[in-house]
C-alpha positions in Angstrom: -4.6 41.6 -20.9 -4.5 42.4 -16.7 -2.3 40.8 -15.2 -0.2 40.5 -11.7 3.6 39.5 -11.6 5.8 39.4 -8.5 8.8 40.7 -8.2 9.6 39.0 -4.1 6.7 40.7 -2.1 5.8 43.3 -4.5 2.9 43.6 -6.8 3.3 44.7 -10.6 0.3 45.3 -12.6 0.7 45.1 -16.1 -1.2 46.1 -19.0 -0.5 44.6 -22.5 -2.3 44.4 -25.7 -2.2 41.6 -28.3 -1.1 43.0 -31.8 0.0 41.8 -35.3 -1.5 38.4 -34.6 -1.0 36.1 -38.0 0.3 32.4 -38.5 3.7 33.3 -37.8 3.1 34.5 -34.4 2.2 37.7 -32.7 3.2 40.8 -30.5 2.4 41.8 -27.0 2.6 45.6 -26.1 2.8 47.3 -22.6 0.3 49.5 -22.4 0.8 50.6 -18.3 3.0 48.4 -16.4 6.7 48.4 -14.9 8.8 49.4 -17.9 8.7 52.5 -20.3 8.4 50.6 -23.3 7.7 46.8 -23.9 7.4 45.3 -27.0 7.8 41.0 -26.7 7.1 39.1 -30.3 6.6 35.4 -30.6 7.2 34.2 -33.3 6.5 30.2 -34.4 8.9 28.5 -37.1 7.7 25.1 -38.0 10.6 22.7 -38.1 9.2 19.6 -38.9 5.4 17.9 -39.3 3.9 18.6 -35.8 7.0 20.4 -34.7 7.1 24.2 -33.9 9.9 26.2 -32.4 9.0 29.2 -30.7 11.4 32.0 -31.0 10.8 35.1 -28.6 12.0 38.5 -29.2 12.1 41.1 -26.5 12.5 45.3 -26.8 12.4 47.3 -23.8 13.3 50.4 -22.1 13.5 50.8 -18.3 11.7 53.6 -16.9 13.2 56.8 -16.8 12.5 58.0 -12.8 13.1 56.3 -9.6 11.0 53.8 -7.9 9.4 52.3 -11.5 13.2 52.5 -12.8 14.6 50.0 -10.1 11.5 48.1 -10.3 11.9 47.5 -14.0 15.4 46.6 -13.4 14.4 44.0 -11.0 11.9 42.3 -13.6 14.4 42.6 -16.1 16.7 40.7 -14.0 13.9 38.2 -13.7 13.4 37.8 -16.9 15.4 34.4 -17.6 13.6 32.4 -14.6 10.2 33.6 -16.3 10.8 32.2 -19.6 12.2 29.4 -18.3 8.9 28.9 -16.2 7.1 29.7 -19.2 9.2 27.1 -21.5 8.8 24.5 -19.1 5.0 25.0 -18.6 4.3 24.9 -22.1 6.1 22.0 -22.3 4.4 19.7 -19.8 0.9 21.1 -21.4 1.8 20.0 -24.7 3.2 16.7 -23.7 -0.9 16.2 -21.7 -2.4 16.9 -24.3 -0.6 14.9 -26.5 -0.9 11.5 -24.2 -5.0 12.5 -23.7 -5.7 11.2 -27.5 
């Protein structure tokens, strides 16, 4: 996967790769982006019929010299309003799908 973030005005590209995908989730792997290692696993725990909690597990190391070390900081810092983008998002997708049947 390519993809563009934004951290204020400024551009990350990131790299990642899909890995270890199976029924109980999957893995997404930094290839070239802003941190020196990026390793973020979802993992899907059914909890009831049609029910399925999400549980996200993140392991990271900021980059070692300047520039790319303060901007991983920065989207480390970010981090929380992402997933809670990303929580809510999936969310209101679910919940259209659901009233479309």
């Amino acid at each position: 996967m390519d993809f563009t973030l934004w951290l204020g005005p400024l551009p990350i590209r990131w790299r990642a790769r899909i890995e270890a995908v199976n029924e109980h989730g999957f893995c997404d792997r930094q290839i070239s982006g802003p941190f020196g290692y990026w390793l973020h696993t979802h993992r899907f725990v059914p909890v009831a019929a049609n029910v399925t909690e999400v549980h996200d597990t993140i392991e990271l190391e900021v980059a070692a010299n300047g520039a790319a070390r303060w901007i991983g900081v920065g989207m480390w810092l970010s981090l929380p309003l992402l997933f809670a983008y990303r929580r809510w998002r999936t969310r209101r997708l679910l919940n259209q799908q659901r009233s479309c049947r």
